[in-house]
N, C-alpha and C positions, 0 to 999 in steps of 0.2 A: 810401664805396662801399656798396652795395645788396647784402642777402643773396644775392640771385642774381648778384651781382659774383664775389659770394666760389665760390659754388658752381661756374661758370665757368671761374674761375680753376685750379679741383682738375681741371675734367676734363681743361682744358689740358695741367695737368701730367701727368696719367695718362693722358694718349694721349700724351704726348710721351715717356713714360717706356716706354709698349709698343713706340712706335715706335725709340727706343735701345737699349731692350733686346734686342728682335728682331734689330737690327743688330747690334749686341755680339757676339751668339750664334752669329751665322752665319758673324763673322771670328773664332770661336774664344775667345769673350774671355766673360766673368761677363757676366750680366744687370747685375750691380750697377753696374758701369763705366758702362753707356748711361743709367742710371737718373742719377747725379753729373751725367754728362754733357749729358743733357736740363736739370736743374735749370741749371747752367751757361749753356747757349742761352737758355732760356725767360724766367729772372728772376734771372740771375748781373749785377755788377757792368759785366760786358763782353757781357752776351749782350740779344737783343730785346728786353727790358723788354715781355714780353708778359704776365707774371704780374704784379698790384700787389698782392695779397692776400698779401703776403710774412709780414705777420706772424702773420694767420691759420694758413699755412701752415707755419709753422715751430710754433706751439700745437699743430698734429694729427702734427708730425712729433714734440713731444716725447709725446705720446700712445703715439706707435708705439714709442718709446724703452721707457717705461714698460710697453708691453705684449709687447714683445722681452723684457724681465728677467723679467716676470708666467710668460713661457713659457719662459724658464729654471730657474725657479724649480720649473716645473708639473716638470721634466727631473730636478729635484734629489732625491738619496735616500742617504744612506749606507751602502745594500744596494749601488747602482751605485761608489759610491768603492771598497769594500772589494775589488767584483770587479773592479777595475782595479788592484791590488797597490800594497803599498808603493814600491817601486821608479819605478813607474809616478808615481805620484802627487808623487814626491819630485822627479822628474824637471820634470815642471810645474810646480812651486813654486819650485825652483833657479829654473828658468827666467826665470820673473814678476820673482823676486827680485835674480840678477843680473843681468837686463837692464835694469831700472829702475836700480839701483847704477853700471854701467856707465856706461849714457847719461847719466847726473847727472854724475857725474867729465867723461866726454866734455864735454859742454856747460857745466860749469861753467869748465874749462879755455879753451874759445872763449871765455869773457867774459859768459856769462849766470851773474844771480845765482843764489846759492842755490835760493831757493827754484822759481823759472823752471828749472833745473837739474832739481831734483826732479819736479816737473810736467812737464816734458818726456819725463825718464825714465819715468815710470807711464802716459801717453797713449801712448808709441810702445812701451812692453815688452807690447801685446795684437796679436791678430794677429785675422785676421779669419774666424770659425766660418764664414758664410754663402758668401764665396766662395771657400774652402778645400774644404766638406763638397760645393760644386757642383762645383767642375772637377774632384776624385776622381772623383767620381761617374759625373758625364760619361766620365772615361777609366777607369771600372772599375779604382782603385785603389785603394776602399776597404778593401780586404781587406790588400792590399799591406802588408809589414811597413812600410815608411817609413808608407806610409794610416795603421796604426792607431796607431806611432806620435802621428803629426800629431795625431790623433782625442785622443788621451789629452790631450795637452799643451794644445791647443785650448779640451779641457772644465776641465782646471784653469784655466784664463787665463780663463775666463767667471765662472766661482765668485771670481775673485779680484776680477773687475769693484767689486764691492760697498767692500773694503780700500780697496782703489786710490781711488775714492771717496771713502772716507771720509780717507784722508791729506789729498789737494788739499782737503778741506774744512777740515781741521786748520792747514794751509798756508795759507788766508786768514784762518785765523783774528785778528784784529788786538788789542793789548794787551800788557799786563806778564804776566812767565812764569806769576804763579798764576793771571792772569785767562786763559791758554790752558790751563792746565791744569784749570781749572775746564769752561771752557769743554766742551775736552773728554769728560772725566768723565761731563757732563752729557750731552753725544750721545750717549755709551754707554750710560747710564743710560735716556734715551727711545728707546732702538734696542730695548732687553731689554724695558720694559714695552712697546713697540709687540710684539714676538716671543708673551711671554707673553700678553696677552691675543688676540691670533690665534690660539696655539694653545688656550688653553681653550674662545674661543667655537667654532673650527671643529672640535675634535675632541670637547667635549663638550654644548656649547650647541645648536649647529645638526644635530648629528646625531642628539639627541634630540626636535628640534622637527620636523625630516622626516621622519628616519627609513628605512628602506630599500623599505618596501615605497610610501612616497608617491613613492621616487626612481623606482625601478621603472617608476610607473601613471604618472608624470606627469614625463617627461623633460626641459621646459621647465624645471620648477625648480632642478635641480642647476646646467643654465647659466644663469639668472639670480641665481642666489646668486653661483656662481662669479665673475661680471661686477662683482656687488654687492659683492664679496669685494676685489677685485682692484681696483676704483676707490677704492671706504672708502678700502683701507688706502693707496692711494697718494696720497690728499687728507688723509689722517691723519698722513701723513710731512709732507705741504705744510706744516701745521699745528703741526709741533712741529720747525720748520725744520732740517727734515731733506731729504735728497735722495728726491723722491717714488719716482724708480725704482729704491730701496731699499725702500721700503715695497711699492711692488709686487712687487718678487723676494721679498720676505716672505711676502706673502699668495702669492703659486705654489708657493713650498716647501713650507708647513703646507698647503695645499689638492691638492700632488700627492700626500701621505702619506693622505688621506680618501677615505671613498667614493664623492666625484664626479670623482675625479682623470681616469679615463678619461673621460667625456665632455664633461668642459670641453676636453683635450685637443683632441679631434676637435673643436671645435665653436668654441673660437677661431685657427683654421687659416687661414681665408678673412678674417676681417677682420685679422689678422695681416698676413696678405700685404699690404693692401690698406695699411696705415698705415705699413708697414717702405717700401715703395716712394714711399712722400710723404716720411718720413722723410729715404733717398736723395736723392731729389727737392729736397726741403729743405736739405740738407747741401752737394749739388749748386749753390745759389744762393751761396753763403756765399766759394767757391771765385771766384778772380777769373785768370783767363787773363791777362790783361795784367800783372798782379800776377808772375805764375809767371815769366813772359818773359824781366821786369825783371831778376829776380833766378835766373836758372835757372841760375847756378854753384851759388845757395846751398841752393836746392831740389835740386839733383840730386849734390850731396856730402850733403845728413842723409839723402836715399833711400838711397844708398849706402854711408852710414857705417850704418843701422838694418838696410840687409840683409844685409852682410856682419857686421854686429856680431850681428844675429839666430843666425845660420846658424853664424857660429862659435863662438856660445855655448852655443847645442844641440846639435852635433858635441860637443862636446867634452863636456859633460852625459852626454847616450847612451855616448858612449866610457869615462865613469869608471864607466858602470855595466854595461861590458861591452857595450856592444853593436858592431858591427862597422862601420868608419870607413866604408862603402857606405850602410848604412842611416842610420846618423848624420847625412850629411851630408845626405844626396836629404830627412829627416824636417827637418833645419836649414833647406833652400830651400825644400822646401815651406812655410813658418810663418814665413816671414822678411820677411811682408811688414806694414803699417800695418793697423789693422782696423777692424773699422765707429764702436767704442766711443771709439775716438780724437776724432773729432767731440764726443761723449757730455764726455767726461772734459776737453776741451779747450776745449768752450763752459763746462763748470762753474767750468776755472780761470779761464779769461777772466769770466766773470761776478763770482769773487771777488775779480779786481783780482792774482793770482795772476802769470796772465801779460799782455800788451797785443795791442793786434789785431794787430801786425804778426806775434808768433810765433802768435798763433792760425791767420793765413792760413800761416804755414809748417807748421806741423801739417795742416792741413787737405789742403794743397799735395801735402806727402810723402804721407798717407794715399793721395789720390787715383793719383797716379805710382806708388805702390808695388803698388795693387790694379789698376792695367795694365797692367804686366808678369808680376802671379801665375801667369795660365795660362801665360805662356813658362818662368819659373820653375819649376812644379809637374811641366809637357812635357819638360822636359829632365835635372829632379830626378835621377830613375833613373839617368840614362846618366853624365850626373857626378859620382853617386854609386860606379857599379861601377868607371868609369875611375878617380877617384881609389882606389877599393879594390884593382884591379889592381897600379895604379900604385905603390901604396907597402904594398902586402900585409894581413896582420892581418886575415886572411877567417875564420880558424878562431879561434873564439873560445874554447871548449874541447873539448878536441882528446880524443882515446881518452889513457886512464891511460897511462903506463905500468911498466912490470912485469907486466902482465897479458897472459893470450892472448887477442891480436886478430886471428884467422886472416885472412885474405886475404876479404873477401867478396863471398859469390857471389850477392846479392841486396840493393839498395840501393833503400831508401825516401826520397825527398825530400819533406819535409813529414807531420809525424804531428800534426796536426790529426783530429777524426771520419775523417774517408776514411783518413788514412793508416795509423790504430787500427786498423782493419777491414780492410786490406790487407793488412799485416801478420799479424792472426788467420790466415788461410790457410797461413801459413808455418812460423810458430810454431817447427815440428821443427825448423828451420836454427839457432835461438841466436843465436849469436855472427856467425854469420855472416852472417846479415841485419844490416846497417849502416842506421840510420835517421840521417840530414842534417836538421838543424830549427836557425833560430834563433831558439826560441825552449825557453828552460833549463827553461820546466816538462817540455815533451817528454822531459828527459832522465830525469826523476824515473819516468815512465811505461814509457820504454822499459827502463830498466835493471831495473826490477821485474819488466817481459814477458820478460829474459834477453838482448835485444839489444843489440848493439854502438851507439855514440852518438858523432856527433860534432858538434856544434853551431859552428854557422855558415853562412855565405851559398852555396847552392848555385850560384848566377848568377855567381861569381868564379869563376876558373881557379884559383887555389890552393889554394881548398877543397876542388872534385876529385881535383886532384894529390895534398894531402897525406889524400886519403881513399885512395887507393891501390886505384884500381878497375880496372886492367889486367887481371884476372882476373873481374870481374863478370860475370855471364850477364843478368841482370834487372834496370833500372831501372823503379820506379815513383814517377812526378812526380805529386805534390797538391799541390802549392800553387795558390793561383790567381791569383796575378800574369802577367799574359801575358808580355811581354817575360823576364821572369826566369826562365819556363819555357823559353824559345825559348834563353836565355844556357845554359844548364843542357844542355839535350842538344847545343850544339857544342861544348861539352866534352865529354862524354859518347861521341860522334861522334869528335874527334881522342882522347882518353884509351883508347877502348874501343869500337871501332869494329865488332866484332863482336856485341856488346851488343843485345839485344833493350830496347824502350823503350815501356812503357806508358803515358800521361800524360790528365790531365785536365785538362778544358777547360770553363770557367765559364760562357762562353759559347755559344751555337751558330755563331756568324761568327768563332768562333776555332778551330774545327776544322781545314779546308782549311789555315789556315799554320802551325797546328804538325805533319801530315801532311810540308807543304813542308818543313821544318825539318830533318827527317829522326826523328817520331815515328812508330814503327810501328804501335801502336792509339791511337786518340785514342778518350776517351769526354767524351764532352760532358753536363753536369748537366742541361740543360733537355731533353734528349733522354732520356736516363735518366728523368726525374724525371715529362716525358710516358708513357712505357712504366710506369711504375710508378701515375701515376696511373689509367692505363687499366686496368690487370690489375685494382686492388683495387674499382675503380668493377664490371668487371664479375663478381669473386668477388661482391661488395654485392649486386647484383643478381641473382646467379641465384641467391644465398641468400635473397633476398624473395620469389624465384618459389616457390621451394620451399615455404618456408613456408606461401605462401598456398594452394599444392597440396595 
């Protein structure tokens, strides 16, 4: 085929993949779905055979692979680990770890070997960043405790990308135990000198060869190093048969710690985009429909053995660390499904002879099935989240001391997050009897030092109200900014304490009118607010320049 075969062929796919996506989007569903899905039609096993540049196209899809980890990598810093707490971090590691553990026993049980066991368990224990961080978003849940949850767990499961890697590579490794052990040794060995000389050159070689003021004058340069950075090392990795998209998550790590970190950021954005959706596109092809059909008892029991096995191994994580079986569970469904890197991980075992094409199309299979039902999953998370917390209690996660005096309180903060901080200061004189509601235990550290009463857990449960004991309350004030959970909160509030005045915030502006409807008495809306405040200080700015110049 003729260069401009090939060229062709890409626009094919990328109109085909706007026009799935577009579709996708408008029934509610991830971009990413229509993107598989176009690959699927255009140059899948069962679809038009209208693409032939498959293999080309699968060469720019591992590009985009490699330049997905480059911008992870740019993402990466141990200042963001640290602000994510222990607890936090421990929580997405259990996770990675017993889920891969799990599903290996699971499948080894079915009658796959060992090793197919273990490589199954490491492709299916990731879930997917890209269309998790979309449909939050989409439905303003990022904020959401289950949101940041999800968000934690997500960002450990990216970071572990690289392990996970490196095991299926261990796992094809072929010979007598010293020649794997050797072997081994030796990939760790070219992993550290690839680390170490990235960081010399780029923190001391090339920043003295630029320098800040050349960075400064001449902006082209930091993204062309960046690029120059980010290709080297991932043809560096080729070279010392390593997995190149280890070597590029190398070069984004040391290069998001430098002084070009911010504008390679910005600036590999758009061709990101552009090679992540060939990528799709790519992974898309590989997938066979007629394949799924054949076999769609067996694909839609590992769907369901991965998301129930997902979901209830993060429930039950969250819950040993205290957190409350509502957010547990809605953070388990959220996360519970197959993720982009399963492709990644799954073509690497299939290439080392690891696994055969029949369980690679079942990987593939599940990933794809699992990432079209997300948005139904993620849509519904909350609600069978609170129902099962209703349902079987353990809303209050800790609860007021007691022996101490917890008078009756006549003023109640939901959420001491900034806003709820600064609500609070106005009240101050009450003590005790201001009650601050937060599930989240740094809050408590905060409030008991300001003198306030503290009861940690889910305000959106009935029993968290009940056992806060607010029949005597005069003042609700609502900061959180989960919508639904706001709207759960004052119809308790409403049957608990029906005489009760209710202040509440509203993140949105098209979420005012239905927490009003709710039975909120003042709603203040952020983006309203936040106009009013922008306007005051624009025109203090201003008439102090007048002055001046007067």
């Amino acid at each position: 085929m003729s260069f401009w075969s090939h060229v062709l062929d890409i626009v094919l796919l990328l109109f085909g993949c706007v026009a799935a996506g577009g579709i996708a989007s408008r029934l509610g569903q991830s971009p990413i779905v229509g993107y598989l899905l176009a690959g699927m039609l255009l140059g899948g096993p069962a679809g038009f055979y209208l693409i032939g540049s498959q293999g080309e196209i699968e060469l720019i899809a591992e590009l985009g692979v490699s330049l997905l980890l480059f911008s992870l990598g740019l993402e990466f810093s141990w200042e963001r680990l640290k602000a994510m707490g222990p607890a936090a971090l421990l929580s997405g590691a259990l996770q990675v770890t017993l889920t891969l553990l799990v599903f290996a026993l699971s499948f080894w049980l079915l009658g796959f070997n060992a090793s197919e066991a273990v490589a199954l368990g490491a492709t299916l224990s990731v879930s997917s960043t890209a269309c998790v961080l979309r449909v939050l978003g989409d439905r303003a849940e990022l904020d959401s405790a289950h949101g940041r949850h999800a968000i934690t767990i997500l960002l450990v499961q990216d970071i572990a990308i690289v392990p996970l890697a490196l095991l299926i590579t261990f796992l094809g490794t072929k010979g007598s135990v010293s020649e794997i052990v050797y072997s081994f040794l030796n990939t760790i060995a070219l992993i550290s000198a690839l680390a170490i000389g990235l960081f010399v050159f780029i923190n001391y070689i090339a920043v003295k060869l630029l320098g800040s003021f050349t960075i400064e004058r001449n902006r082209e340069l930091s993204i062309l190093f960046g690029t120059a950075i980010g290709l080297g090392s991932t043809w560096l990795a080729h070279e010392f048969k390593l997995s190149p998209a280890l070597g590029a998550f190398l070069a984004g790590m040391f290069l998001g710690s430098s002084p070009f970190a911010t504008q390679v950021r910005a600036d590999i954005t758009s061709m990101k985009i552009i090679l992540l959706t060939l990528f799709f596109g790519a992974a898309g092809m590989v997938a066979n429909p007629l394949w799924i059909l054949e076999n769609i008892l067996l694909v839609s029991g590992t769907t369901l053995l991965v998301i129930c096995g997902k979901a209830l191994i993060i429930s039950l994580i969250l819950a040993g660390i205290k957190r409350p079986p509502s957010m547990s569970l809605a953070t388990g469904l959220t996360v519970s499904q197959v993720g982009e890197f399963a492709f990644v991980l799954g073509a690497l075992a299939q290439q080392l002879e690891v696994i055969d094409s029949e369980t690679y199309l079942l990987i593939v299979s599940t990933a794809i099935v699992s990432l079209f039902i997300t948005p139904y999953l993620i849509s519904y998370a909350p609600r069978i989240g609170m129902w099962f917390g209703e349902l079987f209690g353990g809303g209050v996660i800790d609860s007021k001391a007691k022996g101490e005096d917890h008078p009756h309180p006549e003023i109640v903060i939901i959420g001491f997050g900034p806003a709820g901080e600064s609500a609070a200061g106005a009240f101050c004189e009450y003590g005790k009897k201001l009650l601050i509601i937060d599930l989240n235990k740094l809050a408590k550290k905060k409030a008991l030092e300001a003198g306030y009463s503290v009861l940690i857990g889910d305000a959106a449960l009935y029993d968290v109200m009940e056992h806060a004991d607010i029949t005597a309350t005069k003042l609700f004030i609502i900061t959180i900014p989960h919508h639904d959970s706001v709207v759960k909160s004052i119809a308790h509030i409403r049957k608990l304490s029906p005489d009760a005045r209710t202040v509440v915030r509203a993140r949105h502006q098209v979420e005012v009118e239905p927490l009003r409807q709710a039975g909120a008495d003042i709603v203040i809306g952020d983006e309203e607010e936040v106009g009013h405040v922008l306007a005051l200080q624009a025109r203090h700015l201003i008439s102090g320049s007048i002055l001046e110049l007067k």
